[in-house]
C-alpha positions in Angstrom: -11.7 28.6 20.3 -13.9 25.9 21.6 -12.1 23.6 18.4 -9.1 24.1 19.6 -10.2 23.5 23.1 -11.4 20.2 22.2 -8.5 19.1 20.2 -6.3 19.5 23.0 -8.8 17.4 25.3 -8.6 14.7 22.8 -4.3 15.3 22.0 -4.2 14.4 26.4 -6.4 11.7 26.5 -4.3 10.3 23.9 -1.2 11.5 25.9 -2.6 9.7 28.6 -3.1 6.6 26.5 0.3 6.6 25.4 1.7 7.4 28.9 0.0 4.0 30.4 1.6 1.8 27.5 5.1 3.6 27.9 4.6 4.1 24.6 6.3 7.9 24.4 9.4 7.8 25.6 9.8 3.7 26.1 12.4 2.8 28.5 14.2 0.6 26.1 15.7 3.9 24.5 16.1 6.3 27.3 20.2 5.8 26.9 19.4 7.8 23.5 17.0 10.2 24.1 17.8 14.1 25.4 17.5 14.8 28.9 14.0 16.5 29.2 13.2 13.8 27.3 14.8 11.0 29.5 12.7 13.1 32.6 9.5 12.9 31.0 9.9 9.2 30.3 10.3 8.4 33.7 7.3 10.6 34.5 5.3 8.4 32.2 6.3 5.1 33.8 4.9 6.1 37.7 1.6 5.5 35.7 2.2 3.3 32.9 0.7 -0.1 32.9 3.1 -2.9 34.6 3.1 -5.0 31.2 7.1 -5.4 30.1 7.0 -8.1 28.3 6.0 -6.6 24.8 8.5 -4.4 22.8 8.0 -0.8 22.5 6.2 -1.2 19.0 3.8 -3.6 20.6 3.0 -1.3 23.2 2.6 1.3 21.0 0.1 -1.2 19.0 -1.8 -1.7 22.2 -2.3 2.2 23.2 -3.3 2.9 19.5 -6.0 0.3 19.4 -7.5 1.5 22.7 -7.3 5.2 20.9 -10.0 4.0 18.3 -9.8 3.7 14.4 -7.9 6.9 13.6 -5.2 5.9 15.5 -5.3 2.6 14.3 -4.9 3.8 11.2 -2.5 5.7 11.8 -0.4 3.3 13.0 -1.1 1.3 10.1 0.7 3.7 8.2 3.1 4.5 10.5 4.1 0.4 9.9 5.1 1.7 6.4 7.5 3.9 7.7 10.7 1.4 8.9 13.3 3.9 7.5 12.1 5.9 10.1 10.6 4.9 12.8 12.9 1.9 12.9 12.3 -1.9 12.8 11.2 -2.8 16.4 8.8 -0.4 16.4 7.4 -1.4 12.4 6.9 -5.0 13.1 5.1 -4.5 16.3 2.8 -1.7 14.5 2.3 -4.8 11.6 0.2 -6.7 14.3 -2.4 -3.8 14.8 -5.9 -5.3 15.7 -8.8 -3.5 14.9 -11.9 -5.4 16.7 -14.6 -3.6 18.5 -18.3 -5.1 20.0 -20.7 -4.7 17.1 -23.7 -2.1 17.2 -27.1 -3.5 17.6 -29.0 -5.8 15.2 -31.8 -2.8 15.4 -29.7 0.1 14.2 -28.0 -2.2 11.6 -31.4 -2.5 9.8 -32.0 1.3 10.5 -28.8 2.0 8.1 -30.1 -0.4 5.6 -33.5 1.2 5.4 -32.0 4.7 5.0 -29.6 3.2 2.2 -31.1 1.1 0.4 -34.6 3.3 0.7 -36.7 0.4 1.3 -37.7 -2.0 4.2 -34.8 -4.5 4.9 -37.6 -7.2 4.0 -37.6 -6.3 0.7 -33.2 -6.7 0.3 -33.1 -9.7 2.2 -35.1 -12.8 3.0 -32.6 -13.1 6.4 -30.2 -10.8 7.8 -27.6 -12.5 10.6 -26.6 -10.9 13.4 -22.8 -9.4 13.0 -20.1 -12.2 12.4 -17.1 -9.5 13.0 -17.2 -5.8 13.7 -14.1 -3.3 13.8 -14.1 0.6 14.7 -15.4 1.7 11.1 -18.1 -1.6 10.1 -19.0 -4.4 11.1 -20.3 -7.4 8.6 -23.4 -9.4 8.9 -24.5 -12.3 6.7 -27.8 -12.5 5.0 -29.7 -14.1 2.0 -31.2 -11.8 -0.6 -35.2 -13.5 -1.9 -33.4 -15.3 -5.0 -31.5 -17.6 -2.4 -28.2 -16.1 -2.7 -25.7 -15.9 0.8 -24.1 -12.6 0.8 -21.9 -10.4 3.1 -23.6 -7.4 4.1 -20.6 -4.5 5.0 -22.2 -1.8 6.9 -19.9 1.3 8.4 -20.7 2.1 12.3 -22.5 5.3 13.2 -21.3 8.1 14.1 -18.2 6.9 12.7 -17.8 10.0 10.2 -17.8 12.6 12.9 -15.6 10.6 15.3 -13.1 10.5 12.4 -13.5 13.9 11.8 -12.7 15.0 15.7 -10.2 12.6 15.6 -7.9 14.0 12.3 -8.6 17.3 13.8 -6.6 16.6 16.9 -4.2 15.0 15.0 -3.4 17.7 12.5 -3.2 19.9 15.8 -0.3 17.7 17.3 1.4 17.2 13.7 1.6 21.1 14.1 2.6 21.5 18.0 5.3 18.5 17.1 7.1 20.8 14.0 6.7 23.7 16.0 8.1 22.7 19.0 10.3 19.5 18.1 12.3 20.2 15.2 14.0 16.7 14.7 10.2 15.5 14.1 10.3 17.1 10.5 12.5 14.0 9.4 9.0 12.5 9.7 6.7 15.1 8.1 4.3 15.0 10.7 1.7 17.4 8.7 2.1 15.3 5.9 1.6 12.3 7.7 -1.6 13.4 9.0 -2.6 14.4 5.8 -1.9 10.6 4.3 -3.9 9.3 7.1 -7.2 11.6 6.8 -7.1 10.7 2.8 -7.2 6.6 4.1 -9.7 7.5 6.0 -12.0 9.1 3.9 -11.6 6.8 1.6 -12.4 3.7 3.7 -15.7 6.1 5.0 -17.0 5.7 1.5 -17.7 1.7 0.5 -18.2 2.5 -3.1 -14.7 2.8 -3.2 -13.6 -0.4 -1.5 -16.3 -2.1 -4.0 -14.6 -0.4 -7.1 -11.0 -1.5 -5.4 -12.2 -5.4 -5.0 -13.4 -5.0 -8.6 -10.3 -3.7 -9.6 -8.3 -6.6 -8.2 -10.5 -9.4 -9.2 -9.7 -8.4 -13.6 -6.0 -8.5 -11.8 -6.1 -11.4 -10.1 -7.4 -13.1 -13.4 -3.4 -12.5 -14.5 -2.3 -14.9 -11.0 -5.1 -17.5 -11.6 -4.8 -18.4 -8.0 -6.3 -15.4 -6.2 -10.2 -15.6 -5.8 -12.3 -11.9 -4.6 -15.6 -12.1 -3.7 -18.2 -10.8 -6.3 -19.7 -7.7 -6.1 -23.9 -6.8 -5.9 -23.6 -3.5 -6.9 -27.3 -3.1 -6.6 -27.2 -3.2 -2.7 -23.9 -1.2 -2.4 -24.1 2.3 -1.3 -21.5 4.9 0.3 -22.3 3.2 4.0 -22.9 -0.5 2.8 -21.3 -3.0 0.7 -22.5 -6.3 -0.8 -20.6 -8.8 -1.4 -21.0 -13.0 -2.1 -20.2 -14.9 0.9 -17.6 -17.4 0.8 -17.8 -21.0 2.8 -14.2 -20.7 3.5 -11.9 -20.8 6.5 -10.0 -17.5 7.7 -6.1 -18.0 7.9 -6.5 -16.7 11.1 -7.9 -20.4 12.3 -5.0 -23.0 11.6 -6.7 -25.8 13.2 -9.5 -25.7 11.4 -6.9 -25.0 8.2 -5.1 -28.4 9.2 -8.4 -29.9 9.3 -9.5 -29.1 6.3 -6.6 -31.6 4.4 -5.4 -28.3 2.4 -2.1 -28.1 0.9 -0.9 -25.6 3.0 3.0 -25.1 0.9 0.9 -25.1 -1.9 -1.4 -22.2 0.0 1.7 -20.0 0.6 3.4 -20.6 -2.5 -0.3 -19.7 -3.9 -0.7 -16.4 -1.6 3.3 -15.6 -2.9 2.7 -15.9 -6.0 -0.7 -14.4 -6.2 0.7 -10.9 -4.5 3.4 -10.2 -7.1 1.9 -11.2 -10.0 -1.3 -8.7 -9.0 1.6 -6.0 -8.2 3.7 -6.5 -11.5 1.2 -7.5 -13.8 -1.5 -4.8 -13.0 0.1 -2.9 -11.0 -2.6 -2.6 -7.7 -2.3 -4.9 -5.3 -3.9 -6.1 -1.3 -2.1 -3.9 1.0 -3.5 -5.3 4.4 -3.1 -8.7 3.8 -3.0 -10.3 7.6 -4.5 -13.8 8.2 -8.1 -12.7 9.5 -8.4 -11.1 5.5 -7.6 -14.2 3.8 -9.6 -17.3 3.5 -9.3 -20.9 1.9 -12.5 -22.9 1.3 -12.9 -26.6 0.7 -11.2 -26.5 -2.9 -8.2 -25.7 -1.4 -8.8 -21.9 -3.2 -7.4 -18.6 -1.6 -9.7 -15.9 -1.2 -9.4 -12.0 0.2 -11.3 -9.7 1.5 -11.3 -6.3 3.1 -10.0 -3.7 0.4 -10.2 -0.6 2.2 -6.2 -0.8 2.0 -5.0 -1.1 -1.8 -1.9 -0.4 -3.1 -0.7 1.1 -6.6 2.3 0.8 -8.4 3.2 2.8 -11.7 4.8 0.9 -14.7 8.3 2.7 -13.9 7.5 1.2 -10.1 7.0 -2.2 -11.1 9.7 -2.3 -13.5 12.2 -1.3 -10.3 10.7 -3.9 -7.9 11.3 -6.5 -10.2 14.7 -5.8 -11.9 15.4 -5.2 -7.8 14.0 -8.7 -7.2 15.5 -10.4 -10.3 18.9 -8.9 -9.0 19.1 -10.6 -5.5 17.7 -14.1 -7.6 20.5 -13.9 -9.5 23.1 -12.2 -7.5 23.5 -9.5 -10.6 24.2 -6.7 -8.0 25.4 -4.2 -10.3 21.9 -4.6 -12.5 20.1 -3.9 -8.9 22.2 -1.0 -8.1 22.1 0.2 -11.5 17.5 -0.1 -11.5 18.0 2.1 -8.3 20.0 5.5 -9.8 17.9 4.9 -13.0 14.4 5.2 -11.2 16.1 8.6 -9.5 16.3 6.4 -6.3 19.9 7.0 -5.3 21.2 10.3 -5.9 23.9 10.3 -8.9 26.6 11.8 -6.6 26.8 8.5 -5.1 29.1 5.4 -6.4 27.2 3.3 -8.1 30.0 0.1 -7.1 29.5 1.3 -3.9 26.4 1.1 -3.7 25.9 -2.4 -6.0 28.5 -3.5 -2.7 25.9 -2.4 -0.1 23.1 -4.6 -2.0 25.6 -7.5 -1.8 26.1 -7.2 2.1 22.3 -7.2 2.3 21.2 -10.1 0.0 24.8 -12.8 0.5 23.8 -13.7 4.0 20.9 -15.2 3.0 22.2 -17.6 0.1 22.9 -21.1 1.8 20.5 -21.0 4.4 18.0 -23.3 4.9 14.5 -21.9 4.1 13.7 -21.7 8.0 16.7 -19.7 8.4 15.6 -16.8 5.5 13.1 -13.8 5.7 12.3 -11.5 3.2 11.3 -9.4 5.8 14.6 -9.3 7.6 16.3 -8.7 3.6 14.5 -5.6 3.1 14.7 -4.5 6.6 18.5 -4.1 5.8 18.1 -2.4 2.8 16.0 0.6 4.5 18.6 0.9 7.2 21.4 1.2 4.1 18.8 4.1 2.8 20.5 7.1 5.2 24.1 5.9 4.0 23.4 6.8 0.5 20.6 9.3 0.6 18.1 6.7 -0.9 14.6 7.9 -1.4 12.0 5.1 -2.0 8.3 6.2 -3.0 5.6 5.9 -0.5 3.6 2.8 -2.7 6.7 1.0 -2.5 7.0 1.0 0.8 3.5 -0.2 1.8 4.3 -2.6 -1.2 7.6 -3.9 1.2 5.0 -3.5 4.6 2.8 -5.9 2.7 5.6 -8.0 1.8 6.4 -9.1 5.5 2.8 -9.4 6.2 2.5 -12.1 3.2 5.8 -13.5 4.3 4.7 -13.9 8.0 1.4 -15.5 6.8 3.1 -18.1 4.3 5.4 -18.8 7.2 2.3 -20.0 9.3 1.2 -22.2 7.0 4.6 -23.7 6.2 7.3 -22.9 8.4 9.8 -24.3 5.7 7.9 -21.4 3.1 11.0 -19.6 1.2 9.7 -16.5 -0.2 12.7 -15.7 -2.2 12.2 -19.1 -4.0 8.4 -18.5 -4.1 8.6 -15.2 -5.9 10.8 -16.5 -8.6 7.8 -17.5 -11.2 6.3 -14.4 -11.1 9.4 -12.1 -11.3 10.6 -14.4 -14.1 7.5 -13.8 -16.5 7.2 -10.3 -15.6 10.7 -10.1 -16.6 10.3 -11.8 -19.8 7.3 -10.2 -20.5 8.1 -6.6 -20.1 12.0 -6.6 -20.5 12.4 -9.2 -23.2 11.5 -9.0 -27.0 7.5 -9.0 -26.3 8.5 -5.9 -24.0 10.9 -4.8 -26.4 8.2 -4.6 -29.4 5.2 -3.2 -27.1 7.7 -0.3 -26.1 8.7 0.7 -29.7 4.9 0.5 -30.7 4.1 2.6 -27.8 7.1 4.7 -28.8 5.9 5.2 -32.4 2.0 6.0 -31.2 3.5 9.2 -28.9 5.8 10.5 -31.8 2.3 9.8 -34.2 0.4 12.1 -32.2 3.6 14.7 -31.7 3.6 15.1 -35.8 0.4 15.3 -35.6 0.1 18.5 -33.5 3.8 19.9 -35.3 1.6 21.8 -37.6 -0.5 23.3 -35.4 2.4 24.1 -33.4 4.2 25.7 -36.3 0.7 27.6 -36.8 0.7 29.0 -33.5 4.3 30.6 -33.4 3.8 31.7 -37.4 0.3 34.1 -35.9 2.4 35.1 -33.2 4.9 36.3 -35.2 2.6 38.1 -37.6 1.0 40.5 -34.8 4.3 42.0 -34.2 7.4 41.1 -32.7 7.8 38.5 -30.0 8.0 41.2 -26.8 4.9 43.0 -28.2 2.7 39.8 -29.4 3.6 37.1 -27.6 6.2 36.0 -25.3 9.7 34.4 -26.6 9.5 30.7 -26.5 11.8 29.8 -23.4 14.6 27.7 -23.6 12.4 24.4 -22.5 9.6 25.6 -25.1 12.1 25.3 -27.8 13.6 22.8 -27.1 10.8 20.5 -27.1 10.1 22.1 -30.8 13.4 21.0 -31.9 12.5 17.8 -30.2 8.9 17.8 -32.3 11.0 18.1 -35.5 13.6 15.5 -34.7 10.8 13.2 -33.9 9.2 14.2 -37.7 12.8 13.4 -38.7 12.6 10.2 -37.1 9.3 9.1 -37.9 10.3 9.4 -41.5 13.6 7.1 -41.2 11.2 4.6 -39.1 8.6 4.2 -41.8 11.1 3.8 -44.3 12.5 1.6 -42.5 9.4 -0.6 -42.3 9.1 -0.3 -45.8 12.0 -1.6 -46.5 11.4 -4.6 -43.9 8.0 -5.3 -45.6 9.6 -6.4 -48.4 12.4 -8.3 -47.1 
């Protein structure tokens, strides 16, 4: 009872919150909103803060960061979610800001002691005072007693029980909002929820975000132009993270980039590149990519930091994003339309002309225009809003993949305004391409091919076994269930494949001795 109690203390602060931002029921859409809803709005506005000049999803940016880091983060995913939420409100969540005031200096080396499980003497020679702090850690530089400058990552305190209280209201409104607003189900607000405490937890747990920068670094070996600090896994615990510090300037600082003589088209085209060959290549790629995570030091090298955000694509997945990108390169439409019904994207009931027509709406504006004139951002923007029409359903990593695009997009475009990212993004499309769709691809499929049908002969006898004892202890009601339909099929399938197999070795045979 008191649980409940406090969840709906903390669901009407946030009410409140929202209220003062006119962030529930903005005036910009009261034309289309019901009429209780249209009342309340106006309600909302006797109170809200006079501050008109940002759009709704700005506003809604604002209340969130006031709200703390659980509703940052949700918001954060929320940004993912332009098919339904809508664009305004998607690219004014994109700017989120998560910056707090750091803790103290004294309870930073309290944490260290109780992690490390020695004085903070013996881990480091110096420890800085904090150099940035957000609502779940804050990051300190120091130098270990070999002489080497390292970022020290430590998570805030109390942090894990704020979360805790937080998702607990949250799950409590994602609950009142089915219940009692049944046009919110579009959105899955339990489900929601759910995605957000799972980011959570696993940003509350640094090992991870070590094992995720580790992870990228092998994949940005693939790009060759994306540089991840190194690891010192002997100082990194589930509260604190160590990492080599990097003499570089943050993206966020363009003066200091200017300064710095860098090659700033060569940065972007760098950054583009680097993002899609991690994706395609490897499949894992930086999913919060804004300009205060990415740095470039004197070298003119691009360097990120921050992985508590990764994202993770599956070989079908990247195979889709870039016979989808290859597609608007090359204006095949019908190959783009046809990647989207074979990935189960597009349900078969629709036309695929039709739909290979709505691709060409989307992506002809943008040939012709000068590079100032085209945004990727804009490009897939206008293929969510197509999704409704033709009952398209994308999958959630592809979506924070097309999020992360704009954010890369909107960075490049800061360091060169004349950036085009669909020109950018050709390289690394076109060797993926020829890599996993041409002969090389071709050849690693069939050997991959032949391995799974190696192992299924392999278990055929044993399967044969298995239904041979069953039918020995009596008939197949008594002894054992009937195979179903599925479970004999996939025998037949077995013996087909045995079938095969045979043909396939004779046929390499044969080609041996050609």
């Amino acid at each position: 009872m008191f649980k409940t109690l406090s969840d709906i203390a903390r669901l009407a602060r946030a009410a409140w919150t929202l209220a003062r931002h006119d962030a529930i029921f903005p005036a910009e859409y009261q034309a289309a909103l019901p009429g209780p809803a249209r009342f309340i709005g106006r309600l909302a506005r006797l109170i809200a803060i006079r501050d008109r000049a940002a759009n709704p999803g700005e506003r809604l940016a604002r209340a969130l960061e006031r709200l703390g880091p659980s509703y940052v983060k949700f918001g954060q995913v929320l940004a993912t979610r332009a098919d339904v939420i809508g664009a305004d409100f998607a690219r004014g969540l994109a700017r989120l800001q998560d910056k707090m005031a750091p803790f103290s200096d004294a309870e930073a080396r309290r944490i260290l002691e109780t992690e490390l499980g020695r004085p903070v003497e013996e881990s480091f020679a110096e420890l800085d005072p904090a150099t940035a702090a957000a609502s779940i850690a804050q990051v300190h530089r120091a130098r270990t007693a070999d002489g080497r400058d390292v970022a020290v990552k430590i998570l805030r305190p109390g942090i894990e029980e704020r979360i805790a209280r937080d998702i607990s209201a949250l799950r409590l409104g994602a609950r009142l909002a089915e219940g009692l607003y049944g046009p919110s189900k579009r959105l899955e607000p339990k489900a929601f929820v759910e995605t957000v405490a799972r980011s959570l937890t696993l940003e509350l747990d640094l090992r991870l975000e070590a094992a995720s920068a580790s992870e990228l670094s092998e994949a940005a070996v693939a790009a060759g132009n994306l540089f991840i600090p190194e690891i010192d896994w002997s100082r990194t615990t589930r509260r604190v993270l160590v990492t080599e510090w990097i003499d570089a300037v943050p993206l966020t600082d363009m003066d200091a980039v200017a300064a710095a003589g860098v090659d700033r088209e060569k940065l972007a085209a760098d950054l583009t590149d680097a993002f899609l060959t991690t994706a395609l290549e490897r499949g894992v790629f930086h999913a919060d990519m804004h300009p205060g995570n990415l740095f470039v030091d004197e070298g003119g090298r691009l360097w990120a930091v921050d992985f508590g955000i990764m994202g993770r694509l599956e070989a079908a997945e990247r195979r889709y994003l870039a016979v989808i990108l290859h597609g608007f390169l090359t204006k095949d439409y019908d190959r783009a339309a046809q990647a989207h019904f074979d990935a189960g994207y597009v349900p078969e009931r629709h036309s695929r002309a039709d739909f290979a027509s709505a691709l060409r709406a989307v992506a002809e504006p943008i040939f012709g225009k000068t590079a100032e004139e085209v945004a990727m951002s804009r490009v897939l923007m206008q293929l969510f809003e197509i999704t409704d029409l033709f009952d398209m359903h994308l999958q959630p990593q592809l979506v924070l993949l097309q999020k992360t695009m704009v954010q890369v997009e909107g960075v490049c475009r800061s360091l060169s305004p004349r950036h085009n990212m669909w020109k950018a993004s050709a390289p690394a499309v076109e060797r993926f391409m020829r890599r996993e769709l041409g002969p090389e691809g071709f050849a690693r499929d069939a050997l991959e091919d032949f391995e799974r049908l190696r192992d299924a002969i392999r278990r055929l006898p044993e399967t044969m076994e298995r239904f041979a004892e069953a039918a020995e202890r009596g008939s197949a009601k008594s002894a054992a269930p009937a195979p179903s339909r599925g479970g004999a099929m996939r025998l037949a399938g077995l013996v087909a494949l045995a079938a095969a197999s045979g043909a396939l070795a004779a046929w390499a045979v044969i080609a041996a001795g050609l």
